[in-house]
N, C-alpha and C positions, 0 to 999 in steps of 0.2 A: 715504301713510302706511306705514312699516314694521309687518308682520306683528309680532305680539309675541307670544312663546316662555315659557314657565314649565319650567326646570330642575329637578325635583326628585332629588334624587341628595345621600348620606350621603356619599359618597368626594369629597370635596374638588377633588384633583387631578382626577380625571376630568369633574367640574364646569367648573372651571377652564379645560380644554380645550375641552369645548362652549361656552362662553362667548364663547373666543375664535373659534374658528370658523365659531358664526353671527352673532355681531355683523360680522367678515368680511364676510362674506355678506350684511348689510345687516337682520338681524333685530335687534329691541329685543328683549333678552333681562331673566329674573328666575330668581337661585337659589336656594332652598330645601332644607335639609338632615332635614327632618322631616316626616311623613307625615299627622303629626295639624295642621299647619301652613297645609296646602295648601288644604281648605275653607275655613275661615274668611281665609284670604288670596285667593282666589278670592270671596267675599262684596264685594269692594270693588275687584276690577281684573279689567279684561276681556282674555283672552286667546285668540290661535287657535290654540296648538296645546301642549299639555303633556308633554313631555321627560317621562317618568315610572317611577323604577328598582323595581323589583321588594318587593325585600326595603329595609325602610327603619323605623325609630324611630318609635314611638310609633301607623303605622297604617302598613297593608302597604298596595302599591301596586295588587296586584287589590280590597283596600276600598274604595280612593280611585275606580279608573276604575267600578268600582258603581255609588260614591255619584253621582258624575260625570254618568254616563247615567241615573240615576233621575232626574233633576231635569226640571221643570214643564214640560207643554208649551208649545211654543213658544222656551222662554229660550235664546235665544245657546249652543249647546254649542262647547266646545273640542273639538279632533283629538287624540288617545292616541296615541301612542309608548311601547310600551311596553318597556324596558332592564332586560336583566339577565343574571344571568352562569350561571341552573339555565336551563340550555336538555333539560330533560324535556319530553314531547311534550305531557302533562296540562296541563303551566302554558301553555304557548304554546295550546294549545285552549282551556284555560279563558281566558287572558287577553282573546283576540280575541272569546268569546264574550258576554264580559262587556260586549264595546262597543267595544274597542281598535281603532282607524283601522292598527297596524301593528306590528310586534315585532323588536326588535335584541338579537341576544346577544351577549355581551362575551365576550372582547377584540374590538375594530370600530376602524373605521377612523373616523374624526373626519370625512373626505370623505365616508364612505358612510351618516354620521347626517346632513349636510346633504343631501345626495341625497334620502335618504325624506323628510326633513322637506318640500323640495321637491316632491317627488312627493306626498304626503298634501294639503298645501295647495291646490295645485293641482285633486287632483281632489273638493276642499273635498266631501268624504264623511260630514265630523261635522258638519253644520250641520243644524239642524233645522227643516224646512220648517212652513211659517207655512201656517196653512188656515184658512179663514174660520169655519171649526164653531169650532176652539181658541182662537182670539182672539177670537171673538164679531162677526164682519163684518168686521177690518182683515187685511187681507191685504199680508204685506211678502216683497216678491221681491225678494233680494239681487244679482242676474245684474244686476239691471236700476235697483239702487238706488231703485223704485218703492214705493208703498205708496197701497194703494187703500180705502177702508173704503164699505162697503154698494155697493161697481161703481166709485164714485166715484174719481179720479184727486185726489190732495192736493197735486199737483205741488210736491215736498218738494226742497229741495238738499240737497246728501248729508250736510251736517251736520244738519240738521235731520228726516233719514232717522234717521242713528244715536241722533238724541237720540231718536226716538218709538221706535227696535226697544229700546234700553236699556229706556227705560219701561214697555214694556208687557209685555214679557217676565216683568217680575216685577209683574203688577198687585196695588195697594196698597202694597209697598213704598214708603219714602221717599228717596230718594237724594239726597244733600247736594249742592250746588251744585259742590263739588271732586271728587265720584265722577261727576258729569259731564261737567266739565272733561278729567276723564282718558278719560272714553270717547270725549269729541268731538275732542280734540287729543293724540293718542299719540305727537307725537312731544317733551312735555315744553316748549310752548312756553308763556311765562306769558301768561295772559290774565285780565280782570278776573272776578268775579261779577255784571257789568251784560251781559257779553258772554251768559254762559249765559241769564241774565231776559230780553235781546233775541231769543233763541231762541226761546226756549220761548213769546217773547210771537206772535211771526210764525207758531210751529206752532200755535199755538192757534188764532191769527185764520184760519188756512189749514183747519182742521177745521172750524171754526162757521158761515165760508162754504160748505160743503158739508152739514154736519147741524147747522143753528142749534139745535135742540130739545136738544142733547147738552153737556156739559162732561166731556170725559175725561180731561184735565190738571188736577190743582189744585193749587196750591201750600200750600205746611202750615207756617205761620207760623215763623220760626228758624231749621227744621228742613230745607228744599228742596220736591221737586215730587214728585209720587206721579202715576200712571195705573190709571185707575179705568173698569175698561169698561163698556159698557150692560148695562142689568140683565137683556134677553134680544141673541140676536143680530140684527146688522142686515141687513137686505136693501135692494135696491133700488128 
């Protein structure tokens, strides 16, 4: 699966440029010109690493990487790059203190943004580790595309790894069958609504033969599938 990048950046052209450059390079790329944009476009598509300039329309970019890092434990966090052209020492300290994976000031070289973006990725610095206190006994190790809950091995395939880290990341949420679609298949290829219900039917069976007493997938009638964890934590 191609890593996939979130551009935020008001100047156009210079969008434009990183666009081409990491699609290049083999990343699925999205661009955004507005600040107040980026949450609520993040609400419904998963990404590893956000491209994010400084000064920008409708919400600054140190707000965004904030709001970013305050989010729930556990949930899927993205990687911060953070772009901009006031290279003062305050905003480069506040910016990385705020959470930021790394900082480029402009004028840069298009080479030396996919370089860091390379480099961040790699040493995947933004992902937030999965602990058994925070999810209440499921513990998801991404090195290893494992996921264990109460000791237990669920012996998951990696689609049905991403369908449970999706899930429970945000428990209670409902996630429509097409927001999982996109988190199980990034690289845009069509598949049915029977495919994700044959998922989600396997990971279920895969959990209840390890904790039959449990239901922590339910599905919510129209609407998709929500994750719903134990009402204390589990042990072994």
């Amino acid at each position: 699966m191609a890593e996939r990048i979130l551009i935020v950046e008001d100047e156009n052209k210079i969008a434009g440029v990183l666009l081409d450059y990491l699609r290049q390079s083999g990343y699925d790329t999205h661009h955004l010109t507005r600040g107040d944009e980026v949450e609520p476009w993040l609400e419904h598509h998963l990404v590893d690493l956000v491209l994010l300039d400084l000064m920008l329309p409708g919400k600054s970019g140190l707000d965004i990487c904030k709001a970013l890092r305050a989010g729930a434990p556990g949930r899927p966090a993205p990687a911060i790059i953070m772009v901009t052209a006031r290279v003062e020492e305050i905003d480069r300290l506040l910016g990385l203190e705020l959470g930021a994976d790394d900082y480029i000031c402009k004028p840069f070289s298009p080479r030396e943004v996919v370089a860091r973006v390379k480099a961040v990725l790699r040493r995947g610095t933004h992902a937030v580790p999965a602990t058994e206190e925070s999810l209440q006994g499921l513990v998801l190790d991404d090195a290893a595309w494992r996921a264990t809950i109460a000791g237990h091995d669920l012996g998951l395939t990696a689609v049905e790894y991403q369908l449970l880290k999706v899930l429970s990341a945000r428990p209670g949420r409902i996630f429509s069958r097409e927001q999982l679609m996109d988190a199980m298949y990034q690289d845009e290829r069509i598949v049915s609504d029977r495919t994700v219900d044959s998922h989600i039917k396997k990971l279920r069976r895969k959990i209840q033969e390890r904790l039959p007493e449990y239901e922590l997938i339910h599905s919510v009638y129209g609407l998709g599938y929500k994750y719903e964890p134990p009402p204390q934590p589990l042990t072994v």
